[in-house]
C-alpha beads as a LAMMPS data file, in Angstrom:
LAMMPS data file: protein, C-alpha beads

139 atoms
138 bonds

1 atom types
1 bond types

-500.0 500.0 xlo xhi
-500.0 500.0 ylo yhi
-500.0 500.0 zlo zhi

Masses

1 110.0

Atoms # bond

1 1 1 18.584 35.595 -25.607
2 1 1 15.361 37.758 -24.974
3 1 1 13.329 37.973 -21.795
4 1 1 10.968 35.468 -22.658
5 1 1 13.058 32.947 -23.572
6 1 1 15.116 33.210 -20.502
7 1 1 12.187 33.431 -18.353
8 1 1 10.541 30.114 -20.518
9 1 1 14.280 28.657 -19.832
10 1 1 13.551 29.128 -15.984
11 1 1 10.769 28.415 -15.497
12 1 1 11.836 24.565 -17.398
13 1 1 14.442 23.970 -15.376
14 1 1 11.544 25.330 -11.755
15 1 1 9.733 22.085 -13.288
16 1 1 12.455 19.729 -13.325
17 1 1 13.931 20.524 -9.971
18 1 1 10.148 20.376 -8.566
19 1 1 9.304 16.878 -10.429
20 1 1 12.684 15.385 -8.892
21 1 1 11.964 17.214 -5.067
22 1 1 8.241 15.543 -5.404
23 1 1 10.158 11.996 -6.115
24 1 1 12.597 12.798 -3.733
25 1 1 10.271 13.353 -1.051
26 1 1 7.736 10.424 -2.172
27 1 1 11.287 8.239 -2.104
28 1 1 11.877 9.462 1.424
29 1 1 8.430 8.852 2.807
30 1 1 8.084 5.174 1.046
31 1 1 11.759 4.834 3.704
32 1 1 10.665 6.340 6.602
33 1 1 7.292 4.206 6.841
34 1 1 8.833 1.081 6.051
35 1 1 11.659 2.036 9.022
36 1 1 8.377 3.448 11.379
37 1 1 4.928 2.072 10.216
38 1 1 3.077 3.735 13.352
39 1 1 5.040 6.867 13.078
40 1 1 4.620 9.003 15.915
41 1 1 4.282 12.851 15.152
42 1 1 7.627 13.661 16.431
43 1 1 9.064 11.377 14.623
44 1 1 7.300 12.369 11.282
45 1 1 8.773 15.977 12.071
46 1 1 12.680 15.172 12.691
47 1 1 12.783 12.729 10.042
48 1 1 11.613 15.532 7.215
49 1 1 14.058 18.310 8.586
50 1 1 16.681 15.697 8.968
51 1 1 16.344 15.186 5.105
52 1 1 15.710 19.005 4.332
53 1 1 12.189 18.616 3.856
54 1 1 9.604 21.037 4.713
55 1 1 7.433 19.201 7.494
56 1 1 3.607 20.275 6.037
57 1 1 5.373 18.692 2.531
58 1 1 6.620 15.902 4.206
59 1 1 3.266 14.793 6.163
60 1 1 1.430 16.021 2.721
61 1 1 3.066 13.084 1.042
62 1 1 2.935 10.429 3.566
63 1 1 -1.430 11.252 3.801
64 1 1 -1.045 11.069 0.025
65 1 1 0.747 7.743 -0.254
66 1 1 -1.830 6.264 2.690
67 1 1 -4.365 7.206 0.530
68 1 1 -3.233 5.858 -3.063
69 1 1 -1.901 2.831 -1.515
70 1 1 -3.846 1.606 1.045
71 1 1 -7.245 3.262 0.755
72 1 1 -7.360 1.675 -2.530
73 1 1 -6.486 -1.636 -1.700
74 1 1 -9.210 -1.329 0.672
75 1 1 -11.797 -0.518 -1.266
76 1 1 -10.949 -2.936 -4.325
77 1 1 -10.975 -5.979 -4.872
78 1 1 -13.374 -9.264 -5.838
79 1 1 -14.959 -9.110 -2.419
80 1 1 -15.799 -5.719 -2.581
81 1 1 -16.694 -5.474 -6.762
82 1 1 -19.594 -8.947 -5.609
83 1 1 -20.495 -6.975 -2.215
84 1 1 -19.030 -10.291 -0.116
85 1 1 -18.035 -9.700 3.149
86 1 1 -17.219 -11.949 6.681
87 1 1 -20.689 -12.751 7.147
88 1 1 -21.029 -14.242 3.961
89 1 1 -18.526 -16.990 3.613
90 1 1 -18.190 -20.086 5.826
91 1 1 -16.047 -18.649 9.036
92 1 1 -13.735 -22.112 8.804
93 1 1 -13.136 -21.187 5.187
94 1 1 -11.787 -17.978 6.271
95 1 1 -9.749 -19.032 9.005
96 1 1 -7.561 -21.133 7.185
97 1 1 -7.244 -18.169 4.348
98 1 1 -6.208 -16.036 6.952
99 1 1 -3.510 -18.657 7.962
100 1 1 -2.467 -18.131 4.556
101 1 1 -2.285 -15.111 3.618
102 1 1 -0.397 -14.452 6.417
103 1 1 2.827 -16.197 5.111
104 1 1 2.619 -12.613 2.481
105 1 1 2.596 -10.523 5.376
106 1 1 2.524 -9.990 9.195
107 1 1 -0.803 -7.903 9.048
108 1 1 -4.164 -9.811 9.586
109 1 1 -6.501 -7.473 8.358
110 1 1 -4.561 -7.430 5.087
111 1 1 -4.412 -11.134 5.469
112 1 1 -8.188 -11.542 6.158
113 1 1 -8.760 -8.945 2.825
114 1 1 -6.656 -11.745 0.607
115 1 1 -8.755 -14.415 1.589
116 1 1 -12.075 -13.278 1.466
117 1 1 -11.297 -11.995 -1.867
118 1 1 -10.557 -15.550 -2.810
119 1 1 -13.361 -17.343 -1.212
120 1 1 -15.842 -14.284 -3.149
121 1 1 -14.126 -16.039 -6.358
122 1 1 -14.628 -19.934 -5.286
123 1 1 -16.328 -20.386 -1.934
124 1 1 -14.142 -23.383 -0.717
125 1 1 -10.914 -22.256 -1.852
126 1 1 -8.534 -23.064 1.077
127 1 1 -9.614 -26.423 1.070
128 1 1 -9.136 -26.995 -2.509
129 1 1 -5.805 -25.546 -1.984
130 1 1 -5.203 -27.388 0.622
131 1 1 -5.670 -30.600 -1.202
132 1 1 -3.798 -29.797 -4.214
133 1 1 -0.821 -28.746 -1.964
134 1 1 -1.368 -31.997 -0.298
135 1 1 -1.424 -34.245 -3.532
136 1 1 1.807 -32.016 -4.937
137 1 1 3.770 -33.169 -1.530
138 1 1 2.650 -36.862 -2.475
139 1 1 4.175 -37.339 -5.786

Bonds

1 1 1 2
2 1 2 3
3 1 3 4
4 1 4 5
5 1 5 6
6 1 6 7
7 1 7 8
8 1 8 9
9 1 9 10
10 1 10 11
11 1 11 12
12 1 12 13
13 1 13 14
14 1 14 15
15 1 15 16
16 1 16 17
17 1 17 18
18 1 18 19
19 1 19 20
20 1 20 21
21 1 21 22
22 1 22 23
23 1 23 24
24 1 24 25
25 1 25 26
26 1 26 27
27 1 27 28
28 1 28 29
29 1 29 30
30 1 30 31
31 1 31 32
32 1 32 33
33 1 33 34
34 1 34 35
35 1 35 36
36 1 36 37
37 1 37 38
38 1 38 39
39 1 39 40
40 1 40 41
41 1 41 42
42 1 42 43
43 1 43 44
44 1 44 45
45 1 45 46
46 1 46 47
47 1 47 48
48 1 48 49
49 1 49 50
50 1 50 51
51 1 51 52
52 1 52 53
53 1 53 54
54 1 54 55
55 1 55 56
56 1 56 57
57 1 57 58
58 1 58 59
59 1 59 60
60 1 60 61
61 1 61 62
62 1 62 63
63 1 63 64
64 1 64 65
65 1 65 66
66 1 66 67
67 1 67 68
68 1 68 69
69 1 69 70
70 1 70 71
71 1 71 72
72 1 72 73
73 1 73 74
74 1 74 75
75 1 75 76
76 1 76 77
77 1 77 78
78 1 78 79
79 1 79 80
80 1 80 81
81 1 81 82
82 1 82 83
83 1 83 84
84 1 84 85
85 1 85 86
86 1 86 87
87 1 87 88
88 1 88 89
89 1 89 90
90 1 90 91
91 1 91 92
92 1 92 93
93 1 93 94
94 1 94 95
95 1 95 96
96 1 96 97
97 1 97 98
98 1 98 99
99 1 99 100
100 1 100 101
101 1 101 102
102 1 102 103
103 1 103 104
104 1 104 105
105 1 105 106
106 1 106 107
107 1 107 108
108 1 108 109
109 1 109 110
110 1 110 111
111 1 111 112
112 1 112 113
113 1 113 114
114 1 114 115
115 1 115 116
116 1 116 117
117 1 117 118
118 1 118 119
119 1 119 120
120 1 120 121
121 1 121 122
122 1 122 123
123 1 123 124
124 1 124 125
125 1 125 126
126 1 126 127
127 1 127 128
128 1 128 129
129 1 129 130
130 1 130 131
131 1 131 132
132 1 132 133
133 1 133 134
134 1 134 135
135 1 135 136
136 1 136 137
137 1 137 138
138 1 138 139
């Protein structure tokens, strides 16, 4: 085998091994926020050279993650595409969305993003809801 083959060979198999550490490391950092979602710096630091990550990698990913994830959902969205926001829909309305929403998770804010999104779609959308659930119970 010549030199440039080999060195084409290597440089293949660099690729692979850096494509599985990137997953690896994404894989780990999905883990360690779901075990500490207000990670504390210290803790960011033993947890990536407890797994035999480098710690600038390690925080790298988790900044990169918080912003895919969550800076999109943030910014998306029907209240957001129609320009709605809390001063625009009835505060009752968005109360009882927020009551919700919260059986999908234990975060308000991400609560309160569900339901205004809703009520930017139909404006009295918990209380339809609310009455269809109620008719459902009754048959």
């Amino acid at each position: 085998m010549d030199d440039k083959k080999i060195a084409k060979e290597i440089m293949m198999i660099a690729r692979g091994i850096m494509v599985q550490s990137k997953k690896n490391i994404e894989e780990s950092a999905v883990e360690f926020l779901k075990k500490n979602p207000k990670p504390k710096d210290s803790a960011t630091h033993g947890w990536a050279e407890k797994n035999g990550f480098e710690v600038d990698d390690f925080e790298a990913t988790i900044y990169e993650l918080a912003g895919k994830y969550v800076g999109s959902f943030l910014v998306q969205g029907l209240a957001n595409k129609k320009g709605v926001g809390l001063k625009d829909v009835d505060a009752k309305e968005l109360a009882m969305g927020i009551d919700v929403e919260m059986e999908h998770t234990n975060d308000k804010k991400i609560a309160e993003k569900i339901a205004l999104d809703h009520l930017a779609e139909i404006k009295d959308y918990y209380t339809r809801l609310k009455k269809m659930e109620a008719e459902a119970e009754g048959e």
